[in-house]
C-alpha positions as CSV (number, residue, x, y, z in Angstrom):
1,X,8.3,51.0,29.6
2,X,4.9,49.6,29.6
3,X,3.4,46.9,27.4
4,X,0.6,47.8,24.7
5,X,-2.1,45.3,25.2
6,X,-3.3,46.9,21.5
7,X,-1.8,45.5,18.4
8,X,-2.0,48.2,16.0
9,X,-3.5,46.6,13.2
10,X,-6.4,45.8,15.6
11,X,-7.3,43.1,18.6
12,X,-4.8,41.0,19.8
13,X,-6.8,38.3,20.5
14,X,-7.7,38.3,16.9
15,X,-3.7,38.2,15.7
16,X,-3.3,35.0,18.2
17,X,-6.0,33.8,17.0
18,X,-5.1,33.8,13.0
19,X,-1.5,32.6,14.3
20,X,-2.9,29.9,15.3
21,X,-5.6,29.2,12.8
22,X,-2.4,29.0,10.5
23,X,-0.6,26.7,12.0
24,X,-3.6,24.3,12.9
25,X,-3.7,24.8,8.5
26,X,-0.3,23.8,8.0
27,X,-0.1,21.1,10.7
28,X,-3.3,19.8,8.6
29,X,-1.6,20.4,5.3
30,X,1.4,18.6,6.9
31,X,-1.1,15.1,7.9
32,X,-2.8,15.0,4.4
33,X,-0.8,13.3,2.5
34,X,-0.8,9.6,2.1
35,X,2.4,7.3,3.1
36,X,2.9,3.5,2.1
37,X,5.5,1.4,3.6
38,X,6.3,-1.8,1.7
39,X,7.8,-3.0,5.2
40,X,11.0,-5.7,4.8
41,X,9.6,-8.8,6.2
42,X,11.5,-11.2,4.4
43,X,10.3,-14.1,2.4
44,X,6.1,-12.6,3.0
45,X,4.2,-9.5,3.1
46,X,3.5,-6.3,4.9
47,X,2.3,-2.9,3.1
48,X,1.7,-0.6,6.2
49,X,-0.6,3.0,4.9
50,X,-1.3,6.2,6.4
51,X,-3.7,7.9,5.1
52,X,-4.6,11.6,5.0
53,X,-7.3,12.0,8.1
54,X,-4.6,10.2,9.9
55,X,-6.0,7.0,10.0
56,X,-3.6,4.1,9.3
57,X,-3.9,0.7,7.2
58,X,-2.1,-3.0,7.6
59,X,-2.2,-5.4,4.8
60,X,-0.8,-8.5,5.9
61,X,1.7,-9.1,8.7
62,X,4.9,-11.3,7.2
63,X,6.1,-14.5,8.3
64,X,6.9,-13.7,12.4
65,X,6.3,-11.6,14.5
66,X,9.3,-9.4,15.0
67,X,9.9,-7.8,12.3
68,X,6.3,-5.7,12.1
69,X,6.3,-5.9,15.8
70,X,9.6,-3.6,15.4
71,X,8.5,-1.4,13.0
72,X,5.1,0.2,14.3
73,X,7.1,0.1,17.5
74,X,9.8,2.1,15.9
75,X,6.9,4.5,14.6
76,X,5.1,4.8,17.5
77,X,2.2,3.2,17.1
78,X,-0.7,2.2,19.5
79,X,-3.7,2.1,17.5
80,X,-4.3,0.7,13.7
81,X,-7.8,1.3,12.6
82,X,-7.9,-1.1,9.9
83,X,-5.9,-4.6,9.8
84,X,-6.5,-6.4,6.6
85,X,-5.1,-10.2,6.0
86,X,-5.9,-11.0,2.1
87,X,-5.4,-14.5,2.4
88,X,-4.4,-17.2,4.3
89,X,-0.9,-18.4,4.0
90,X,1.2,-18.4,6.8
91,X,3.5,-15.8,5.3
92,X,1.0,-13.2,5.3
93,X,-0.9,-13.9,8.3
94,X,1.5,-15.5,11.4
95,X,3.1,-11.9,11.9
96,X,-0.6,-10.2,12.4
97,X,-1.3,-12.6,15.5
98,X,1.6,-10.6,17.5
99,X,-0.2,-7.6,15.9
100,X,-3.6,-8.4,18.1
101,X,-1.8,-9.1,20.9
102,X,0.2,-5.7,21.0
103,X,-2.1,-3.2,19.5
104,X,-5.4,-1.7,19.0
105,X,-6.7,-3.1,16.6
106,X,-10.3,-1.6,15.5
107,X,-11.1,-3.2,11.7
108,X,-10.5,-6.5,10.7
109,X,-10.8,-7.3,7.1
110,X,-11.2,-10.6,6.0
111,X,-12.0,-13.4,3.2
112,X,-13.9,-16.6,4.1
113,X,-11.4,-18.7,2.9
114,X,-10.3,-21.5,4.9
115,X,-6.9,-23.2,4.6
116,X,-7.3,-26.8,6.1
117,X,-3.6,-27.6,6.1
118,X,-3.4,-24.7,8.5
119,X,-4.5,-24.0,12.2
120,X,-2.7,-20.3,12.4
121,X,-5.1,-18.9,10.3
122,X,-8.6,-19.5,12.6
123,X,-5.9,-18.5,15.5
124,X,-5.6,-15.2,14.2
125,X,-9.3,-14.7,13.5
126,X,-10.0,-16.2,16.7
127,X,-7.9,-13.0,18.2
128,X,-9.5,-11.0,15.8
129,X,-12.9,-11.7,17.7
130,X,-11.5,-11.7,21.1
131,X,-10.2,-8.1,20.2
132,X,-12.2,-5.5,22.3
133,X,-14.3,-3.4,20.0
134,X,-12.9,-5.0,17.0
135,X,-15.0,-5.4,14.5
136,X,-14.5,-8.3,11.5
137,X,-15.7,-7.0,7.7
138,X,-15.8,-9.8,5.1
139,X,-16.1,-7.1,1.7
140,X,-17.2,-7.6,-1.5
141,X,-15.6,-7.4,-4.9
142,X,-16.6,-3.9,-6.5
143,X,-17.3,-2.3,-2.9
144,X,-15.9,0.9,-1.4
145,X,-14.2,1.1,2.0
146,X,-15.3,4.1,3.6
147,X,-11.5,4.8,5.8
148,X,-11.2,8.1,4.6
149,X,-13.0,10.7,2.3
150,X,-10.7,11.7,-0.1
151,X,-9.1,8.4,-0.7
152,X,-11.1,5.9,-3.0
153,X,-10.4,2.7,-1.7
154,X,-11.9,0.1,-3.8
155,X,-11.6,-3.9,-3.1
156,X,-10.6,-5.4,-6.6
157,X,-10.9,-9.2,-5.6
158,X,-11.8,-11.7,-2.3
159,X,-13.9,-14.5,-1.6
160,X,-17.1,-13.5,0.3
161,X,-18.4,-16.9,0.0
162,X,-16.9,-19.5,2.0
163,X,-14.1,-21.6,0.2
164,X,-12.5,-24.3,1.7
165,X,-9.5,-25.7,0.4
166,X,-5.3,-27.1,0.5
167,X,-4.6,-26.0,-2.9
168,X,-2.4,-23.3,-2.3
169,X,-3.2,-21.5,-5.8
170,X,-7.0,-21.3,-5.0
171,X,-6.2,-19.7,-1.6
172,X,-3.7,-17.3,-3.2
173,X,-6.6,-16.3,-5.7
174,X,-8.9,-15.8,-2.8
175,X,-6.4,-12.5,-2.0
176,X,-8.2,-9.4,-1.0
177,X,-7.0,-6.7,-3.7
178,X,-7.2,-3.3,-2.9
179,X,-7.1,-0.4,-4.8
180,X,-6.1,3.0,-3.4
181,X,-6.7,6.4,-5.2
182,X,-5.7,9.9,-4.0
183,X,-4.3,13.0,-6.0
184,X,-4.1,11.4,-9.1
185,X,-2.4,8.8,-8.6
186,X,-3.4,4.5,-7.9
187,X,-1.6,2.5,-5.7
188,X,-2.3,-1.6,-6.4
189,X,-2.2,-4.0,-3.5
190,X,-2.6,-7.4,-4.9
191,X,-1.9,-10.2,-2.3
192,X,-1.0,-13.3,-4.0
193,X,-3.2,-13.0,-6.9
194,X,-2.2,-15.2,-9.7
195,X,-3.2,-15.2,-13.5
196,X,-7.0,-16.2,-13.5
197,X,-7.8,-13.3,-11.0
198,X,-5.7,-11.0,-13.3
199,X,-7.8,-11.9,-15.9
200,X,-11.2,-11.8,-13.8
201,X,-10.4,-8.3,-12.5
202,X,-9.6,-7.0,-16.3
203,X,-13.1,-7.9,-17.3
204,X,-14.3,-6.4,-14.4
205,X,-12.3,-3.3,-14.1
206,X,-11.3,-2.4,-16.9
207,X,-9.4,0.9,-17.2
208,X,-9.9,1.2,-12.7
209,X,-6.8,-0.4,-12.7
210,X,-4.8,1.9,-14.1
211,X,-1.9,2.6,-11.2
212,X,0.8,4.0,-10.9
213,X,2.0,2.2,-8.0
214,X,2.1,-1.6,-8.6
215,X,2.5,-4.2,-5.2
216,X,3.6,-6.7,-7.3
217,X,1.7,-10.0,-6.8
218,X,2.7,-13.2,-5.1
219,X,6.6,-11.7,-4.8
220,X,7.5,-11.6,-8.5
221,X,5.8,-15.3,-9.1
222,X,6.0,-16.1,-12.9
223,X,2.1,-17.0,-12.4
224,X,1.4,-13.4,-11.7
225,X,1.7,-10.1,-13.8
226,X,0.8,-11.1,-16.8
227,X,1.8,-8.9,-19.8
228,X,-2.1,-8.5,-20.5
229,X,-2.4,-7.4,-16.6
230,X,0.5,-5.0,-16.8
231,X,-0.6,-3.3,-19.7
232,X,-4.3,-2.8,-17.9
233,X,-2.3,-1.6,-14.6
234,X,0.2,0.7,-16.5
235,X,2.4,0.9,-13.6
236,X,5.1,3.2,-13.4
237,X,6.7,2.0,-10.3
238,X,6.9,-1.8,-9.3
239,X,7.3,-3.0,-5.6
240,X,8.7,-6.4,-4.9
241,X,8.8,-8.3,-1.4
242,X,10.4,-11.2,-1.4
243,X,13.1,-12.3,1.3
244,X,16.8,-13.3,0.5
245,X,18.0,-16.7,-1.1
246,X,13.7,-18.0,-0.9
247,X,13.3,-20.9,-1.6
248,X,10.6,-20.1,-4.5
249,X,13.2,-18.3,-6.7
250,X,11.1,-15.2,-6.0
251,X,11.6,-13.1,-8.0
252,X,11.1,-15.2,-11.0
253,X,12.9,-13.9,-13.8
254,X,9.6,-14.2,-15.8
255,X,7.9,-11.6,-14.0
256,X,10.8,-9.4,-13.5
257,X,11.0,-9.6,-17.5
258,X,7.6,-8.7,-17.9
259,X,7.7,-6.0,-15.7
260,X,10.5,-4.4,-17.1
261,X,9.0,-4.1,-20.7
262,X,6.5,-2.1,-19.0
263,X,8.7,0.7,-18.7
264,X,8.1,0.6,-14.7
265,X,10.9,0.9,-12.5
266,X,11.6,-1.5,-9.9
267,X,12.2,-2.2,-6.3
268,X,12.1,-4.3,-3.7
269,X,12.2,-5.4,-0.1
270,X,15.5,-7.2,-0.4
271,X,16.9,-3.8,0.1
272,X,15.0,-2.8,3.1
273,X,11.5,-1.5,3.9
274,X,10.8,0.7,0.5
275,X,8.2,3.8,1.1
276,X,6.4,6.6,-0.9
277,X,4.3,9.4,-0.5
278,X,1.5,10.9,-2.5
279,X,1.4,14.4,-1.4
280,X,-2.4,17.0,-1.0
281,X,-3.5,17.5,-4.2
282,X,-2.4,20.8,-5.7
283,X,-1.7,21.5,-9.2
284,X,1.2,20.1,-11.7
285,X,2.9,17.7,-13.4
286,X,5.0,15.0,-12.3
287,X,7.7,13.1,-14.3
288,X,9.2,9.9,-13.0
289,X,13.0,9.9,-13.2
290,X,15.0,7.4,-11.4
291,X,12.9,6.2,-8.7
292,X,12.3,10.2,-7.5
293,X,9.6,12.6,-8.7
294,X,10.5,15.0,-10.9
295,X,8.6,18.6,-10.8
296,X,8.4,21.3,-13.9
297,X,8.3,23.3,-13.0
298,X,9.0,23.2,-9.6
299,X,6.9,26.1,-8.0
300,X,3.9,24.4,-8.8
301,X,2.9,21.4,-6.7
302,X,4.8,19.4,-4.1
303,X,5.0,16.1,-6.0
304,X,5.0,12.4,-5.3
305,X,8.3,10.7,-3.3
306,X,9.3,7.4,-3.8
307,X,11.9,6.8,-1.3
308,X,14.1,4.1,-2.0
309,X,17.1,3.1,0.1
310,X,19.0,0.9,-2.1
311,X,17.8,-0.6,-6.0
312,X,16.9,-4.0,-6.6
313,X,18.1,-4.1,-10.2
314,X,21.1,-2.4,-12.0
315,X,20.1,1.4,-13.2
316,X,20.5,0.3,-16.7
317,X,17.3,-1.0,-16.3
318,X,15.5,2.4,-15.2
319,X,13.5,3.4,-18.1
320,X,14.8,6.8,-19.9
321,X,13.1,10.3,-19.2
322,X,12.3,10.4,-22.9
323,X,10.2,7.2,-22.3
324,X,8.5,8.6,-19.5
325,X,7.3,11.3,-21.0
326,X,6.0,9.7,-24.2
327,X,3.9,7.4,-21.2
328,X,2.8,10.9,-19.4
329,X,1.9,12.1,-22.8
330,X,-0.7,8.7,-23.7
């Protein structure tokens, strides 16, 4: 038996060539989604993002080094193309020094605040400069970061002018906010931004806060999220990192209060390192329902995942599908 070099339905070369075409399609389908990892850090902050072009983000690297030393290890990753540190407190910024010295780091994003009770802070952006090929951004409130085309990434709040200070509030409201927008849906990053920036980005903003993610500011700090904030942000999903038995209280049971009467559920790094993902846009409509996304009907679109290993709070406190929908429907 001898082989037919001539597919039937025309030029083999042609058949590999669509086999291929398709799966270079669904591999691309596959990358353009966007992930957000609200990494367990303990008592600090860590929100690590892919985005679709494959690109990756870091806001803020926790109190020490090992713990996201150990989990871009545990993803395999070499490269991060845009380290951001939105302000300087220790428990934001002492784990992103390990993050210089073990990656390749190609952004760094940065305010012009100063803490002068702290040296770790010019230590870091010392590494930052000695970084091969790493370049250091100081943005502007209102601007757009240009990381990847079909994500609008706006920053929301920083301090491009120099400020130097020890009061710890006016460093926290120095916090580079970020805004991220893909497939119809918001995802809030907010630092340790306290009331007065709340209000300053309300006047600003205005309805370009609207989220549906929500990081929640300064780790559920009863001088963030105010009721007036949360009503701007219209969250539907709240993240919380905070580290066991702090000894802030955090999460203040002002905040969490607050946040409930929103409607939004809640979780929190307590539990673990949280994720979602914000799926290629395609058409349909997503209900929230228990911390999961879901899709009527089904067929449509591949919908948002939230993927939560444990609940912070009891699930009496999950909002009912009824309410959801009457939100959807506003």
């Amino acid at each position: 038996m001898s082989l037919n070099t001539t597919h039937r339905n025309g030029d083999p070369m042609k058949s590999f060539c669509l086999a291929a075409a398709l799966l270079v399609c669904s591999t691309s389908s596959l990358r353009a989604q966007l992930n957000a990892y609200f990494v367990n850090v303990g008592q600090g902050d860590a929100t690590y993002i892919e985005l679709p072009n494959g690109s990756n983000v870091l806001i803020d690297g926790g109190p020490s080094a090992a713990p996201i030393y150990d989990f871009l290890k545990a993803k395999g990753v070499t490269k991060i193309d845009h380290v951001v540190l939105t302000h300087p407190h220790s428990d934001h910024y002492r784990g992103l020094k390990k993050v210089f010295t073990s990656f390749d780091v190609k952004n760094f994003y940065d305010t012009k605040a100063e803490n002068m009770d702290a040296v770790g802070d010019n230590n870091l952006r010392e590494l930052a400069n000695a970084e091969p090929a790493c370049r250091t951004h100081f943005p502007e409130v209102g601007e757009n970061l240009a990381w990847d085309k079909h994500v609008t990434i706006k920053v929301l709040n920083t301090c491009s002018e120099v400020v130097r200070t020890r009061d710890s509030s006016e460093i926290n409201d120095c916090s580079m906010v970020l805004r991220f927008y893909y497939n119809g849906h918001g995802i809030l990053t907010t630092g340790d931004a306290e009331a007065p920036v709340e209000n300053a980005m309300m006047r600003i903003f205005k309805s370009g806060l609207q989220s549906t993610y929500l990081k929640v500011s300064h780790h559920g700090s009863r001088y963030s999220s105010t009721d007036k904030f949360l009503a701007r942000v219209q969250p539907r999903v709240a993240i919380i990192s905070a580290g066991p038995d702090n000894t802030y209280g955090h999460p203040h049971k002002e905040a969490l209060d607050r946040i409930r009467a929103t409607g939004a559920q809640i979780f929190s790094t307590l539990f673990g390192t949280q994720s979602l993902t914000i799926p290629a846009p395609k058409r349909g409509v997503e209900l929230l329902i228990n911390g999961q996304i879901d899709v009527a009907p089904a067929s449509l679109t591949e919908a948002p995942r939230f993927n939560m290993e444990e609940r912070a709070f009891e699930p009496a406190d999950t909002p009912a599908l009824g309410q959801l929908q009457e939100a959807l429907a506003e």
